[in-house]
Structure formats: C-alpha cells, structure tokens
C-alpha positions as CSV (number, residue, x, y, z in Angstrom):
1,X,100.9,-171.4,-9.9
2,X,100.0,-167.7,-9.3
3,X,103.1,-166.1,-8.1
4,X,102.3,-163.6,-10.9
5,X,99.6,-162.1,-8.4
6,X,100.8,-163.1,-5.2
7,X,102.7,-164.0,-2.6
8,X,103.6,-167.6,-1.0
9,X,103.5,-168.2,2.2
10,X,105.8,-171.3,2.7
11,X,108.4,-169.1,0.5
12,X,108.1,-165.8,2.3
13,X,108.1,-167.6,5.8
14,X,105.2,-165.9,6.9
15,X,104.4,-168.6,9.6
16,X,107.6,-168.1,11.5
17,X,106.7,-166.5,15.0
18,X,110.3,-165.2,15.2
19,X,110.3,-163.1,11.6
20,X,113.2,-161.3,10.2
21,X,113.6,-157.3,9.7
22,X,112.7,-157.5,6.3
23,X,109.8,-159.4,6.7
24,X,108.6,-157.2,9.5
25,X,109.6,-153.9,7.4
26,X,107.3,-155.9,4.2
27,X,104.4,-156.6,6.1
28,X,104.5,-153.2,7.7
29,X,104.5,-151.9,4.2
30,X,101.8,-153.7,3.3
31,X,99.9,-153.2,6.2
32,X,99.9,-149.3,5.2
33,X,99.1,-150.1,1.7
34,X,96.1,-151.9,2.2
35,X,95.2,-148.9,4.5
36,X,95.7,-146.8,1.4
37,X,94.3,-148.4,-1.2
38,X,90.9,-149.0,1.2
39,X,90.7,-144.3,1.1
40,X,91.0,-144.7,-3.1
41,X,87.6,-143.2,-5.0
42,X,85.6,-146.2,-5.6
43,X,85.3,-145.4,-9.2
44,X,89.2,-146.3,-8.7
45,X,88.6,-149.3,-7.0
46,X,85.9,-150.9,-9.3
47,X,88.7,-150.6,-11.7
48,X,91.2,-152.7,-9.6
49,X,88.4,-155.0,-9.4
50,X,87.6,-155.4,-12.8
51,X,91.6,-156.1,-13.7
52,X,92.0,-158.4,-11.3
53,X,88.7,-160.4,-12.1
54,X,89.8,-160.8,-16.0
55,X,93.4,-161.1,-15.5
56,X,92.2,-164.7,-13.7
57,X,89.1,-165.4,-16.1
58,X,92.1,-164.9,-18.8
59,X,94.2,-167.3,-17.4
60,X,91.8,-169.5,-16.0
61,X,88.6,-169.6,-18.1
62,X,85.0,-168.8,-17.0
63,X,84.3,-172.2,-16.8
64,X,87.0,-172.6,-14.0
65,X,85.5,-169.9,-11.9
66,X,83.1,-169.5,-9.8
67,X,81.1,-166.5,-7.8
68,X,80.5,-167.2,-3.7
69,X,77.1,-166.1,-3.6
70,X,75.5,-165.7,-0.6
71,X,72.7,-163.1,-1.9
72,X,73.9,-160.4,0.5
73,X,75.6,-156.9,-0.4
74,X,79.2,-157.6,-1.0
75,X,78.5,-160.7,-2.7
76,X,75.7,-158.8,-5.1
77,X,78.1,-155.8,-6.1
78,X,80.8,-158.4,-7.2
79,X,78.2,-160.1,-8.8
80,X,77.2,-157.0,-10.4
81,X,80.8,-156.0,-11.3
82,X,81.4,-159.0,-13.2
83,X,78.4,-159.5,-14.9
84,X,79.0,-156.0,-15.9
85,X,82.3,-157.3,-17.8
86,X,80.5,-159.7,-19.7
87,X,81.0,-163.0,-18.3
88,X,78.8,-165.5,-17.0
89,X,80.1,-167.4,-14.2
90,X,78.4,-169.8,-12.0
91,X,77.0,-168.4,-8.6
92,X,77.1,-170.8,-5.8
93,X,75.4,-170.4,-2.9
94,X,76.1,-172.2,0.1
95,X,72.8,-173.2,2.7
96,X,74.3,-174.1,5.4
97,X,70.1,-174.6,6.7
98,X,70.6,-171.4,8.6
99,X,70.2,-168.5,5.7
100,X,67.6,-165.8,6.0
101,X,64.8,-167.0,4.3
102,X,64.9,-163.8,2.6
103,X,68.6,-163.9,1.2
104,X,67.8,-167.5,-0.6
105,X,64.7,-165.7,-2.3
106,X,66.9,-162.8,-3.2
107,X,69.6,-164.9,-4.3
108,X,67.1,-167.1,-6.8
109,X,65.8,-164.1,-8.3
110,X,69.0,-162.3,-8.9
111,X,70.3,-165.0,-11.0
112,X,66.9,-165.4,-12.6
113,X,67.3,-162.0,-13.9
114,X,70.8,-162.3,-14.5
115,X,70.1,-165.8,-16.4
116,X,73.0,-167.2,-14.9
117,X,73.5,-170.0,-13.3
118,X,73.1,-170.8,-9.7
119,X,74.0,-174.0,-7.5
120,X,72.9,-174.6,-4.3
121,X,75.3,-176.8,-1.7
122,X,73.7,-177.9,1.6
123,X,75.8,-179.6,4.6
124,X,74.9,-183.6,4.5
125,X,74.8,-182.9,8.2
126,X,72.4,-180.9,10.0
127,X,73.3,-177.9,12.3
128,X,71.8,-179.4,15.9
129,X,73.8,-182.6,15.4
130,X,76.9,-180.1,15.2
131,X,75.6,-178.4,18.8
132,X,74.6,-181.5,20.2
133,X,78.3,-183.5,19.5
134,X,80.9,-180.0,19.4
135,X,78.7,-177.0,21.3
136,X,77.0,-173.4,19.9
137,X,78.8,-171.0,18.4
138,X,79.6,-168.1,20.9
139,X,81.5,-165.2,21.7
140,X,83.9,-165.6,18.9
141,X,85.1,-168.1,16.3
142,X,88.6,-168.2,18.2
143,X,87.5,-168.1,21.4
144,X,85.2,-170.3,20.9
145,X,87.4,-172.7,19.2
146,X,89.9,-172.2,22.1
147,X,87.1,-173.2,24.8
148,X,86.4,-176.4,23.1
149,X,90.1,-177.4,23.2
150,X,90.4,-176.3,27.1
151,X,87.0,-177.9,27.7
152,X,88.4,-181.1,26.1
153,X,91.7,-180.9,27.6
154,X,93.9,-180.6,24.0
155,X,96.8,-178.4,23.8
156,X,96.3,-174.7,23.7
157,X,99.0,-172.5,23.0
158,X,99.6,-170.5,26.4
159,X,99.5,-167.1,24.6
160,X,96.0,-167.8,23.1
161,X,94.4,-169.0,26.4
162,X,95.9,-165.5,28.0
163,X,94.1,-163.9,24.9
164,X,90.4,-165.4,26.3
165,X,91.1,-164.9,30.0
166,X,87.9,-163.3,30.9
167,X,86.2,-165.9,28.6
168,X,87.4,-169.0,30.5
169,X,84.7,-168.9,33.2
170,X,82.8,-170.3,30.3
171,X,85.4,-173.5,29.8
172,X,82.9,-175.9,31.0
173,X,80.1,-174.9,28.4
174,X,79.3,-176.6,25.3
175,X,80.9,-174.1,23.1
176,X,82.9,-174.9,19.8
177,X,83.6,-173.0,16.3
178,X,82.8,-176.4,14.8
179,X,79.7,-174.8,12.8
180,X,81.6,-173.1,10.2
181,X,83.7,-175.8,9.1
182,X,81.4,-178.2,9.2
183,X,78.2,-176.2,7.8
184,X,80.0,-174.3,5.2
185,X,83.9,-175.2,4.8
186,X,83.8,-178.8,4.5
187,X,80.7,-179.0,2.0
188,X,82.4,-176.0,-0.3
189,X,85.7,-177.9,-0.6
190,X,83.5,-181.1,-1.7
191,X,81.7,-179.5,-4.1
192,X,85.0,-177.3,-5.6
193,X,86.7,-180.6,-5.9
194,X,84.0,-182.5,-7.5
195,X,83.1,-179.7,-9.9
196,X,86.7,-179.6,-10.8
197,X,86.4,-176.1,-10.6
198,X,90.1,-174.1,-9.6
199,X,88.9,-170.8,-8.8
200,X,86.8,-169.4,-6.3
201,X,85.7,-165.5,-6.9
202,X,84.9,-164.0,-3.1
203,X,82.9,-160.8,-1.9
204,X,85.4,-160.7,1.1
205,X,86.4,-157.1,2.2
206,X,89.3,-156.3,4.3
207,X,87.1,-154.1,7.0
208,X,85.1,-156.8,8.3
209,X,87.5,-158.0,10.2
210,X,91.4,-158.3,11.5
211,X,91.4,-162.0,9.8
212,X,90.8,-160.7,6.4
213,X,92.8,-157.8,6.4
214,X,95.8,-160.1,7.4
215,X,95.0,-162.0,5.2
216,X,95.3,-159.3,2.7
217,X,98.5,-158.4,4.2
218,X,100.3,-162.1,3.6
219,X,98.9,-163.3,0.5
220,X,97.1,-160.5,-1.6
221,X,93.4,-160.2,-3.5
222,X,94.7,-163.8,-5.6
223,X,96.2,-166.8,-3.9
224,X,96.4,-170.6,-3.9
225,X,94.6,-172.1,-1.1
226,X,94.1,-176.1,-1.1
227,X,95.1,-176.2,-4.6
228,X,92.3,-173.7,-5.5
229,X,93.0,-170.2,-6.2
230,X,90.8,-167.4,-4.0
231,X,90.4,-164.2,-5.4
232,X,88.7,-161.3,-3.4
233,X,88.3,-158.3,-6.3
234,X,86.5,-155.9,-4.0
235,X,88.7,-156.6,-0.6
236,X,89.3,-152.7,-0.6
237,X,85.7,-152.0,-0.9
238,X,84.5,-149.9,2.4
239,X,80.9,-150.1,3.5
240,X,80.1,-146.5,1.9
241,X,81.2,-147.8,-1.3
242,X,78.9,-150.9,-1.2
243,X,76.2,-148.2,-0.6
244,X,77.9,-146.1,-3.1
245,X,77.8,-148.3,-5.8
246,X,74.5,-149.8,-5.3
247,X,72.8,-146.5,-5.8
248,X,75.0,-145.4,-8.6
249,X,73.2,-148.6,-10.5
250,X,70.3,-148.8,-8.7
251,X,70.6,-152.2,-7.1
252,X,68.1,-152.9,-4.7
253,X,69.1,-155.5,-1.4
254,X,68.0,-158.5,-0.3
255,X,64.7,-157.5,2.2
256,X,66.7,-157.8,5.7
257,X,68.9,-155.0,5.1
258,X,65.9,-152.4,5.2
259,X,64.7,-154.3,8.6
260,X,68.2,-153.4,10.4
261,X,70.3,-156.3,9.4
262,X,73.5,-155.2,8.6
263,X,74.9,-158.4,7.2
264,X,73.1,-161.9,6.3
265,X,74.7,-165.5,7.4
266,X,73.5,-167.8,9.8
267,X,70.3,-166.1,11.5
268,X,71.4,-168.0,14.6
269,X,75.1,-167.5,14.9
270,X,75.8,-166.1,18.2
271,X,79.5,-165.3,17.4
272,X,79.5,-161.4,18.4
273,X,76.0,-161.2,20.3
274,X,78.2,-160.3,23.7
275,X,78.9,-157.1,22.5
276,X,76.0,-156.1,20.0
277,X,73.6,-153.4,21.2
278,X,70.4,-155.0,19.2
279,X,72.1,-159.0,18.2
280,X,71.2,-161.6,15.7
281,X,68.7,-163.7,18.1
282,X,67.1,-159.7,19.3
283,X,66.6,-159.1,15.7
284,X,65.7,-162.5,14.6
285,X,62.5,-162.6,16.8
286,X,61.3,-159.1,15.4
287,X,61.8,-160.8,12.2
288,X,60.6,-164.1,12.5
289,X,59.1,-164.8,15.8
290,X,58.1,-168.4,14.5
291,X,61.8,-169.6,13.4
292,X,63.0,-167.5,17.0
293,X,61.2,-170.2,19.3
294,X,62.4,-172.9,17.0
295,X,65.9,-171.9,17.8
296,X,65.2,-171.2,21.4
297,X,63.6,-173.8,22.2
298,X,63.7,-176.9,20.0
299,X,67.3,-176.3,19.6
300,X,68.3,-175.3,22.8
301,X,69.9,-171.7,22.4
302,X,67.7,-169.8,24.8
303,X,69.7,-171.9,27.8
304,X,73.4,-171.3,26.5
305,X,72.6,-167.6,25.6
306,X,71.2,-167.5,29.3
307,X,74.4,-169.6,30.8
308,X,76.6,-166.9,28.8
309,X,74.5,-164.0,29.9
310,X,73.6,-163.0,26.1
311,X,70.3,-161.6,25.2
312,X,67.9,-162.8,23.6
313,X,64.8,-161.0,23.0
C-alpha cells in the first residue's frame, strides 16, 4: 500500500537473524544516511518534512490523518509544521492518567488557539491495576519486559537474558513493560480502528533512542504498521533544531520544560531512573510534592525504587 515511500519488511527479509551481504551492505547504507541526513540545516529538514507530510495528506486525505499529540516539544513543532501548510488535522492526545498536569493544559490551549480539533483517549484500565497484576516499569522497557518473562518462567531468548545479566538480581521483583502497551498501545489501536482513521502523523525523532533510529533504518519516515500507515516527518530533527525552530517562530513550551524536564510522558515512569543524575520521581517531588507521595505511597513506588536502589527524592 505504500511501497512508493517505503520499505517492507516481510519482502526485504529484515527479520532474518542470518541476513545476506546485500542486506547487511543496505542497511549499512542506510544506517549512514540517516546519520547524514540528521547533520542537514534544519531549514533543509523542515522541507523534508513538509513533502513528506503532503505527499500522504495527498494520497490519503486530511480526514484520514491524524497528529499524536502529546503537548510536548516534538509533538508541538510537527504540529506547528503542519498547521503551517494549511491543514487541519485532528490532534489526539493520549492520557494514559499519568501526563503532567501541565502538558494536558498546554495541549488544550494549543488547539484552542489553533481551532483544531483535539481528542482525548484514556486507558479503560487504570495504571495501579497494571502494577498490581504485571509489576512497575523499571530499568528499561526490554529489560523490564525480559524480567517479567524470567520471573514467570516463559521463554527467553538466551542472547537477551546475557544482554540483562547485571539486571537479573532483580528477577524476583515485580517488574514488567506492561504499562506501555496497556496504558497507551492498546487504547490507540482501539480508538485508530474505530475512528476508521488510516494514518497516524508521529513527532518521533531518530536521536532518542536506538529503537527509533532502527526503526528508521528498516522501514523509513512512512510505513504500514497494523494496516495503519506511521509517518514520522521530523525523525531527522536533532534537539537543537527543536530549540531552533521554536525560537525562529516564537513558540513557547508547555511549563515543565523551564522547570528542568527535558521530556513529558508518564511523570512516574521509572524506565531510565538508574542512570539519571536528577530522575523523573527527584524531579517530580520538586514539582508536585502532593502527586509525589501519591505515587510513593498509595501506589507503592517508594518500596520498588528502594528494592532497585533508585532514588527517589
């Protein structure tokens, strides 16, 4: 359905562990494109953006598509970008019951302002149902996802449990991944299939992590997922060009990134808190003290993030 754009994994292969010369030579290639394209003058990149965004709204409609809004920076320059072009998609904003407070203002405000649309989708289940039945969300989405499957004895590949090694003293913890999928994922695909709408229009950028950039690598900015097409105009962007272009058109954040958040999500997510200097639950109680013993206490993270030796305050 898009092969115009992108690739196909089940065509290239992409999935085979033991992969040809010629794929290895392709994705190599591509590797050091994306690397590339991510050093490109933004001015050049917002214009890679653009095409993209109406070669899809050509072929699909704007009533197909629709803006992943979470009311944080990457998700407010696309915004910006394509309101800039002239169309008026839908902005939907997932509340998994763990956004900053501040983001959901921002994001109601924005599309005030913008007079567009925006739809709110909010899990039918609630987070400490997910912590009490799968675990808390540490470490890392793969390792925690791997711990879970050690912890209830399913298969794990041996390579990935070598991967974790210094993490499996933790094996006997309630920890799981669970949160995303079930918070986020799962409620997104339910509302994309009963909307009927085909294409999803995401603020992801390739330096946030190794998953997207791979991601990048095998499939491209536009690609079918679960018969809905993703496309991710601004993968290239860098964090200096998010800056960049916000004060180029004076675009003003949501409140938490002028108190030291770098990024929004869930305020209690402790997927990288090992590692951070100042982490989500530190910063959380200078910015909410209230909502920080509500997640301490009612809901139990004070004694994992102690069992996992993870600070908290």
């Amino acid at each position: 359905m898009v092969s115009k754009f992108s690739f196909n994994d089940r065509l290239v292969d992409w999935n085979n562990p033991k992969k040809t010369k010629k794929q290895k030579k392709l994705l190599s290639f591509r590797g050091n494109l994306l690397n590339s394209r991510m050093k490109y003058p933004l001015i050049v990149k917002v214009d890679m953006a653009k095409r993209r965004i109406r070669d899809i709204v050509n072929k699909y409609g704007e009533d197909e598509c629709y803006i992943g809004f979470s009311g944080g920076k990457d998700s407010t320059i696309l915004s910006h970008i394509i309101l800039s072009l002239g169309y008026k998609i839908d902005h939907v904003y997932s509340n998994t019951r763990l956004e900053y407070p501040e983001c959901i203002k921002f994001s109601k405000k924005w599309c005030k302002n913008k007079n567009v649309k925006l739809i709110t989708v909010i899990p039918e289940i609630r987070p400490e149902e997910i912590w009490k039945k799968h675990g808390y969300p540490m470490f890392s989405k793969e390792t925690a996802d791997i711990l879970e499957r050690v912890r209830k004895s399913k298969k794990v590949n041996p390579k990935k449990i070598k991967k974790i090694k210094g993490f499996l003293k933790f094996k006997n913890l309630p920890i799981s991944a669970k949160c995303c999928d079930l918070l986020k994922k799962k409620p997104m695909k339910k509302w994309a299939k009963k909307s009927g709408k085909k294409v999803a229009i995401l603020g992801t950028r390739a330096e946030e992590s190794q998953v997207r950039r791979t991601v990048w690598v095998r499939k491209g900015c536009i690609y079918e997922n679960n018969e809905r097409v993703v496309v991710t105009p601004i993968i290239f962007f860098t964090e200096k060009d998010i800056e960049d272009y916000a004060k180029q058109h004076n675009i003003k954040f949501a409140d938490i990134y002028y108190k030291g958040f770098k990024r929004n999500g869930c305020y209690c997510c402790g997927f990288g808190c090992h590692i951070a200097k100042e982490n989500n639950f530190v910063k959380l109680k200078k910015l909410n003290p209230v909502l920080w013993k509500n997640v301490m206490n009612h809901w139990g993270f004070e004694k994992i993030c102690k069992e996992c030796g993870i600070k908290t305050g």
